[in-house]
C-alpha positions in Angstrom: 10.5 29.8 -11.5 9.4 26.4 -9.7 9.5 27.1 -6.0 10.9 23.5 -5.7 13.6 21.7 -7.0 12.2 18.4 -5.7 9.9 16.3 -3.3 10.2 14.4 -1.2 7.8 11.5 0.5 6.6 9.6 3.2 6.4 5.8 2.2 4.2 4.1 4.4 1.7 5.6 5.1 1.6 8.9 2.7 1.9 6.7 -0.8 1.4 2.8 0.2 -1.9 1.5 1.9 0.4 -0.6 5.1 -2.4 -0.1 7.5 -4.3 -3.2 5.9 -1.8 -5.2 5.5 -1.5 -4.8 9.4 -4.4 -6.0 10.0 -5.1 -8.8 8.1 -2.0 -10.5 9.1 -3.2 -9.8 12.8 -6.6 -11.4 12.0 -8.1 -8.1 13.9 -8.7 -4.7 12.9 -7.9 -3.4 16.3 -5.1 -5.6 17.1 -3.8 -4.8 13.8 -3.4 -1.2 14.4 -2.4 -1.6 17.7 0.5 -3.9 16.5 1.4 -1.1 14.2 1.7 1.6 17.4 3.1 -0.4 19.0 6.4 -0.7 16.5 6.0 3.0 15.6 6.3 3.4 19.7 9.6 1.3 19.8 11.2 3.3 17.1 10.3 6.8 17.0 12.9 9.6 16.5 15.1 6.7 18.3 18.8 5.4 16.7 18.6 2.5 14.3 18.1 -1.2 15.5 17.2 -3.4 13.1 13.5 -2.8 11.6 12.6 -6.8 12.1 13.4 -7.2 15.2 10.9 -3.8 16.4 8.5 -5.8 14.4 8.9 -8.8 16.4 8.9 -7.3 19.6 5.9 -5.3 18.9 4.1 -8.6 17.7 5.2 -9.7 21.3 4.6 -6.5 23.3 0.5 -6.8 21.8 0.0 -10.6 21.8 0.6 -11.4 18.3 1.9 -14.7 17.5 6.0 -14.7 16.4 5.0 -16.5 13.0 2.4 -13.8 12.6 5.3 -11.1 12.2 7.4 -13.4 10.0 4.3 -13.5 7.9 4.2 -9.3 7.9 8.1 -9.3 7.1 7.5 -11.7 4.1 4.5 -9.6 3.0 6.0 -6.5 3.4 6.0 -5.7 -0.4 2.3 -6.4 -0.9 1.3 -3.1 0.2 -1.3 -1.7 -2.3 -0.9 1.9 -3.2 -3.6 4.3 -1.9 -6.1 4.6 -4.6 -5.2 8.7 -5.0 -1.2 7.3 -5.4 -0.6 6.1 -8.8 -2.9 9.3 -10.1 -1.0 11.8 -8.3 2.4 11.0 -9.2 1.3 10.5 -12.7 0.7 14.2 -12.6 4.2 15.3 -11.2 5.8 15.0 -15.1 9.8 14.9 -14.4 9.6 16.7 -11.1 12.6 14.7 -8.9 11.3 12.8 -6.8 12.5 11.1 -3.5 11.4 9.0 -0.5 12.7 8.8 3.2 11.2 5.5 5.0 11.0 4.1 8.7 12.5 0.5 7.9 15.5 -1.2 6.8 17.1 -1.1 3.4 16.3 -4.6 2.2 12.4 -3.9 3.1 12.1 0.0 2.2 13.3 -0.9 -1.0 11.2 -3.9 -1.7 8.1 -1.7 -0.4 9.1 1.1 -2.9 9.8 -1.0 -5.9 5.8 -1.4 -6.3 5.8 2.3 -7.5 9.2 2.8 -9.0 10.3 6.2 -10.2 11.7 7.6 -7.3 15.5 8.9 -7.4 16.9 7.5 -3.7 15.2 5.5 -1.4 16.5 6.9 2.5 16.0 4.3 4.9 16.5 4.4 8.8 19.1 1.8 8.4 20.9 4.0 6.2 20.9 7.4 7.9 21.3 5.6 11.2 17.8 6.6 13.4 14.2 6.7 12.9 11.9 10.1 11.6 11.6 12.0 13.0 15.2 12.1 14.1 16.7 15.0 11.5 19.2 12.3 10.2 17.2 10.8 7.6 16.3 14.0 6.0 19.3 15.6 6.1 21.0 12.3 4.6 18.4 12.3 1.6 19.2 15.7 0.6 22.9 15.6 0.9 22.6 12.9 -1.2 20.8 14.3 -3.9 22.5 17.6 -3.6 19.0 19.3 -2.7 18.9 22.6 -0.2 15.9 22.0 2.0 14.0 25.1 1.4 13.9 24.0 -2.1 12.5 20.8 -1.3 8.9 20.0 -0.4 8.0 16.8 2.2 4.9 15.1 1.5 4.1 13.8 5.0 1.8 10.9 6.1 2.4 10.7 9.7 1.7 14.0 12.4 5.5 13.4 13.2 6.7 13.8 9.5 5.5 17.2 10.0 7.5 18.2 12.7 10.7 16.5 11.6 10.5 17.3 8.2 10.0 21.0 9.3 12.7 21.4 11.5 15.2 20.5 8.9 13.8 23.2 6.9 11.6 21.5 4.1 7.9 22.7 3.3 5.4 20.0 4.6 2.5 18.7 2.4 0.5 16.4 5.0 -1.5 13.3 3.7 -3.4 13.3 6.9 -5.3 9.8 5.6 -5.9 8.9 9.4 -7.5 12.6 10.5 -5.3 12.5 14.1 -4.6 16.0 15.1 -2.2 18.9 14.2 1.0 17.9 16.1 2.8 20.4 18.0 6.1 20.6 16.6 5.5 21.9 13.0 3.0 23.3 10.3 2.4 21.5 7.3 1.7 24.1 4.8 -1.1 22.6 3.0 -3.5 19.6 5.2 -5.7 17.4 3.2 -6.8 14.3 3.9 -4.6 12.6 0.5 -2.7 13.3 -2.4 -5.1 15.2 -4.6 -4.2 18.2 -3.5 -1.0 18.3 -4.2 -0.4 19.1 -7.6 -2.7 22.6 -6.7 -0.4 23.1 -4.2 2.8 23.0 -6.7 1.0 25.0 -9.5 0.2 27.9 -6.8 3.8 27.3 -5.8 5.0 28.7 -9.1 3.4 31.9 -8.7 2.9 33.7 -5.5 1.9 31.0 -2.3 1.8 33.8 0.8 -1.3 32.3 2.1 -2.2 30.3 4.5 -3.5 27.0 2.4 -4.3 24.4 5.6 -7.4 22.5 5.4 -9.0 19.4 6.5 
């Protein structure tokens, strides 16, 4: 018998490629990324305020011009998939499929509809608070019905680890930016995208006592 009944997954960063977009909007790598800190500073594990405005005062709080994050807003369903994306979810056949997003509902949706498929799209501005806040998880699987040890997370971020964890779902981490382990939860596999993955599920169906981390 399948181990899991579902999975779940990190949007933006885990399955869409948002770091670029970032940055070319910025017209800097570094300030780019730095803009993106800065919003995921503003609204981690925090209650819901609207996704734009962190965005604008991130732009603000890291000297990016105010029609610079009107520009990222507009853009905000360009986001290419990662290259691994489309070939990994191909392989998941009619496995349910779900994702639980740091944004608002007008923009996690538009961000999503580039890759369809997916059963419910959870949004901050839905469950009410940021990941890794437990609110978001917990509203996704109420939703769909799903018992979180049946469930496995697909994480991109170190903090989808821990909060995806302490609600009591299995964590796959898509660790694309190679930051440290976090200290608040274990991911059960590490790898440094999706390909692993559908190994992971296969074992999953059998016996998976082992440890199966690895960078």
């Amino acid at each position: 018998m399948p181990r899991y009944d579902a999975i779940g997954f990190d949007l933006l960063t885990a399955l869409l490629d948002t770091w670029s977009t970032w940055t070319a909007v910025a017209g800097d790598a570094d300030l780019g990324m730095r803009w993106h800190a800065a919003s995921q500073a503003l609204l981690r594990g925090r209650a819901y305020r609207p996704f734009e405005d962190i965005v604008r005062d991130a732009a603000r709080e890291v000297g990016v011009a105010p029609e610079r994050a009107d520009e990222m807003l507009r853009r905000w369903g360009d986001f290419a998939p990662w290259p691994d994306t489309r070939e990994v979810l191909g392989k998941l056949g009619a496995t349910r499929r779900f994702i639980v997003t740091n944004c608002s509902d007008a923009l996690g949706k538009r961000a999503a509809a580039a890759l369809g498929g997916f059963e419910l799209v959870m949004t901050a501005e839905a469950a009410g608070a940021y990941k890794p806040d437990p609110r978001p998880y917990r509203a996704a699987l109420d939703a769909l019905g799903l018992a979180a040890e049946r469930v496995l997370f697909v994480a991109g971020s170190a903090h989808d680890v821990g909060g995806a964890s302490r609600v009591g779902m299995d964590v796959y981490w898509a660790n694309r930016g190679g930051v440290p382990a976090p200290a608040d939860g274990r991911a059960l596999a590490e790898r440094p995208d999706l390909r692993g993955l559908p190994d992971l599920l296969r074992s999953s169906e059998g016996t998976l006592g082992s440890d199966t981390r690895a960078r």
